[in-house]
N, C-alpha and C positions, 0 to 999 in steps of 0.2 A: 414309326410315327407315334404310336404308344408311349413307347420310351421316350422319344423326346417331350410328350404333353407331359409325362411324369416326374422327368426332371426339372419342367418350368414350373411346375406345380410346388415341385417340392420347394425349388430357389424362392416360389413366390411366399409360402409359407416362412420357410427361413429369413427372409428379408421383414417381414410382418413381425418376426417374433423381436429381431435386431429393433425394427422401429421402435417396439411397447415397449421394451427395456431400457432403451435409451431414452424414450420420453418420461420413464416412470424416474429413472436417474435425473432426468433433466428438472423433472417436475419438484423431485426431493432437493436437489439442492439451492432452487429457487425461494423454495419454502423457507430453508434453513438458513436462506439470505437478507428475508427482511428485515433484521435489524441493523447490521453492517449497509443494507442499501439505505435504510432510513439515514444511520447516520453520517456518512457520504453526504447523500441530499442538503441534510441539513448544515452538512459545515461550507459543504461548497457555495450551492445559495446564498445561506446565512454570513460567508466571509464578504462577499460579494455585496450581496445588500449594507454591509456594516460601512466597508468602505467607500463604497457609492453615495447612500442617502446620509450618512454621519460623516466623511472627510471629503464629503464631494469631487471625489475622484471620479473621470471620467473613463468608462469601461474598464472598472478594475478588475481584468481579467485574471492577472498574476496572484492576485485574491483568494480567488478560486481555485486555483491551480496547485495553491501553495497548502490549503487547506486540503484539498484531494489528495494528495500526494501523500501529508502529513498522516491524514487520519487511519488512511489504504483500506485493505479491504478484511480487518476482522471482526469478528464476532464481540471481544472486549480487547480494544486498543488497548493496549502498557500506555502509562503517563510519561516513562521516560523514552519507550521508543518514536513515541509521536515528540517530545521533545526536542531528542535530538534530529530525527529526520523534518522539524519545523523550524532549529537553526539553519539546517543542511541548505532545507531550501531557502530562507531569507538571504543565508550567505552567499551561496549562488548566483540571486539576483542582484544582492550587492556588489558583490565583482564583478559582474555585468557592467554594472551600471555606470563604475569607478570608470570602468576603462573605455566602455562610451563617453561618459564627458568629457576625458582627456585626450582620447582618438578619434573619437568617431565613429562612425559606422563604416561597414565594405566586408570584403570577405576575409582580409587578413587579419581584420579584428574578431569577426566571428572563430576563423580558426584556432588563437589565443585564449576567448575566451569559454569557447566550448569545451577544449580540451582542458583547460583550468578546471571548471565545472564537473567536469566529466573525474578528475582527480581528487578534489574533496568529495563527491562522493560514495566514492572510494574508500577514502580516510573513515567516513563517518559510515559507511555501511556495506556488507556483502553483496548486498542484493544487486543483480543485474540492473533489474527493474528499475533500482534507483536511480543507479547510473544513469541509463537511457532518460528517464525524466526529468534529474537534473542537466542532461546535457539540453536536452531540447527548450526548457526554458534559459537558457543561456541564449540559446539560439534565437529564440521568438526577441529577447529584450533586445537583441544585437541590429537585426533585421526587422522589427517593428519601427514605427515612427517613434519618436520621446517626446512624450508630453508634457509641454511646455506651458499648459493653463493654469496650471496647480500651483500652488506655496514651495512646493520642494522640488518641482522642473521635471528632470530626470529620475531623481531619487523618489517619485511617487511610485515605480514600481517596487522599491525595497519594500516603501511603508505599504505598499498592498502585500506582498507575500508576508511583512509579521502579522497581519493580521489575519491572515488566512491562518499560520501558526496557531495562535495565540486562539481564534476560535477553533480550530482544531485539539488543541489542549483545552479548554473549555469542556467541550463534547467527550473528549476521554475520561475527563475527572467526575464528571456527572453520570457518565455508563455506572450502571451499577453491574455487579460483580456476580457471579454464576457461583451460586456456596457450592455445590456440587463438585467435591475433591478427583482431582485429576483419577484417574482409573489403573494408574502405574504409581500410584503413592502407598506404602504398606509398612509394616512397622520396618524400626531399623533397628533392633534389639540383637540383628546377625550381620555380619559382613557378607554375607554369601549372596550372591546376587543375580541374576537373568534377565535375558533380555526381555523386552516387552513391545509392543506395536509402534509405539509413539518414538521407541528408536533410544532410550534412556534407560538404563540399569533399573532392574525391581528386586529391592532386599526382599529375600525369603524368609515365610515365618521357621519357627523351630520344629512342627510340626512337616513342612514340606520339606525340611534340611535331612529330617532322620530319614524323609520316606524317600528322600533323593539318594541315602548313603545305603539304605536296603536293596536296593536296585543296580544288577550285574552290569 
């Protein structure tokens, strides 16, 4: 009976220590997420309200979406990765779109144009992640109603995802930039080099080259 209150004791301990570590993790990277969550917020929202209250489009969802997508989730976006994955997604919606007006909707169009979608972003990037969210907006444009109140019919979802783009590039160009030189950057005066954390070559100085050649 002992033994067993001692092992529950202990498991109960052990699962307390698991909890505070993983909250203390969870707490730190929450921390170290509010600028990336800021600027999300703001592009998504901000693509949203642009196309809404300025081109009077109604539930420009694809806005949002395109601006989310584009800006993702780091700390200082690149101007040119948010670029290209903010044609990726207007393109995307624009093949959609082409092949809804000329087909229609149903599911044999969805499977044309998903797997379309699903191959330029491909073309334009590695990332799984991409993939899956350019294939699913392919999908919503396909399977949605078209919005027929607008100036441009159909075609108001392209012009909502460039401008989810377009304020997505906005928000990248205005982050300002972290001076603080990567932690794997060191002179390059030797070819000699070693790995480092980050997963990229670190030239050694001439001091760590001799003390690497004194050592058996």
């Amino acid at each position: 009976m002992s033994s067993a209150a001692d092992s529950f004791k202990h498991a109960g301990r052990g699962g307390g220590r698991f909890l505070l570590t993983r909250s203390r993790a969870g707490f730190t990277r929450a921390k170290n997420s509010l600028i990336p969550a800021a600027q999300m917020t703001a592009a998504g929202v901000g693509a949203y309200l642009i196309a809404e209250q300025l081109l009077g489009h109604h539930q420009p969802i694809f806005a949002a979406v395109a601006a989310l997508v584009a800006m993702g989730f780091t700390k200082e976006p690149r101007g040119r990765k948010v670029l290209e994955v903010a044609i990726g997604c207007t393109l995307g919606v624009l093949i959609a779109d082409i092949v809804v007006h000329f087909f229609g909707q149903g599911w044999m169009v969805a499977v044309v144009v998903v797997f379309l979608a699903v191959m330029v972003a491909r073309f334009l990037d590695s990332g799984a992640t991409f993939a899956m969210q350019m294939g699913l907006q392919a999908l919503l444009v396909v399977m949605l109603p078209a919005p027929e109140d607008t100036a441009l019919g159909v075609f108001s979802r392209s012009a909502d995802a460039m401008v989810g783009g377009i304020t997505a590039m906005t928000i990248a160009l205005l982050t300002p930039r972290d001076p603080a030189p990567s932690p794997c950057v060191s002179s390059r005066a030797s070819p000699v080099t070693s790995p480092c954390r980050c997963g990229r070559p670190r030239r050694l100085s001439g001091t760590a080259i001799r003390a690497k050649a004194g050592t058996p």
